[in-house]
N, C-alpha and C positions, 0 to 999 in steps of 0.2 A: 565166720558164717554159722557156725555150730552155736555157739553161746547165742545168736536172737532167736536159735528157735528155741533153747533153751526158756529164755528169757521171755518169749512168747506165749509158751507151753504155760509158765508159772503165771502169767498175768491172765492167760485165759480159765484156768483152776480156779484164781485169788476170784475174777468175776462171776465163774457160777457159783463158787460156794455165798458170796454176797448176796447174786439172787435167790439163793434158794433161803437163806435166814429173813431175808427181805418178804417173800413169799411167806415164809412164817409166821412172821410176826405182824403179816396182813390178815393171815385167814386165823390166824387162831388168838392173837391181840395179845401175843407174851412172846419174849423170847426162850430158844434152847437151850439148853445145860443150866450150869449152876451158875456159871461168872456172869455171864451175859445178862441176864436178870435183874442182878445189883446195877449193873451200870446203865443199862437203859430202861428210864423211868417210862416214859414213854412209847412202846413197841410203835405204834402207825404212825409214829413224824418221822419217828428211827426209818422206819423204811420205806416211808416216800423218798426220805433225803437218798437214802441207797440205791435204789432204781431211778431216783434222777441224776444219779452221779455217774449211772453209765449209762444213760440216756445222754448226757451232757459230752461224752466220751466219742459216742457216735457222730452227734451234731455237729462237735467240737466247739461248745457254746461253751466261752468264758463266764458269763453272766449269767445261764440255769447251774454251771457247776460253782456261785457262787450262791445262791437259793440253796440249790440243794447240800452243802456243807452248812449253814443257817439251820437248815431243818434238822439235817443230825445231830447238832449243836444242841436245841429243843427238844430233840429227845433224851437226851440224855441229862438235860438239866430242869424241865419242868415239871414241879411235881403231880403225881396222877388226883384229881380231884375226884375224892369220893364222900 
């Protein structure tokens, strides 16, 4: 019984820290730190796919949690057109 609230505790963490980089990389269009940066070319596909991934979570929708894995996908692989 101990270990799902464990187990709870750390899945409810893992999502707000998601949204809160998600929220980032909406309003200010770059990601945090130094790693983050390099890997996501893209910051606002990156975090639409984020916020529909636990959007998808609630719904329980197999099909926007397969959109939105697509769109993280996109952000991190297309590159920024300047």
């Amino acid at each position: 019984m101990i270990g799902i609230g464990v187990m709870g505790l750390a899945s409810m963490i893992a999502a707000f820290t998601w949204i809160v980089l998600g929220i980032h990389a909406l309003l200010l269009g770059r990601m945090p730190g130094r790693r983050l940066p390099r890997l996501v070319r893209r910051p606002r596909l990156w975090e639409a796919g984020t916020l529909l991934v636990l959007m998808s979570a609630n719904l329980e929708s197999p099909s926007l949690l397969a959109v939105s894995i697509g769109l993280i996908a996109l952000g991190h692989v297309v590159k920024p057109t300047r």
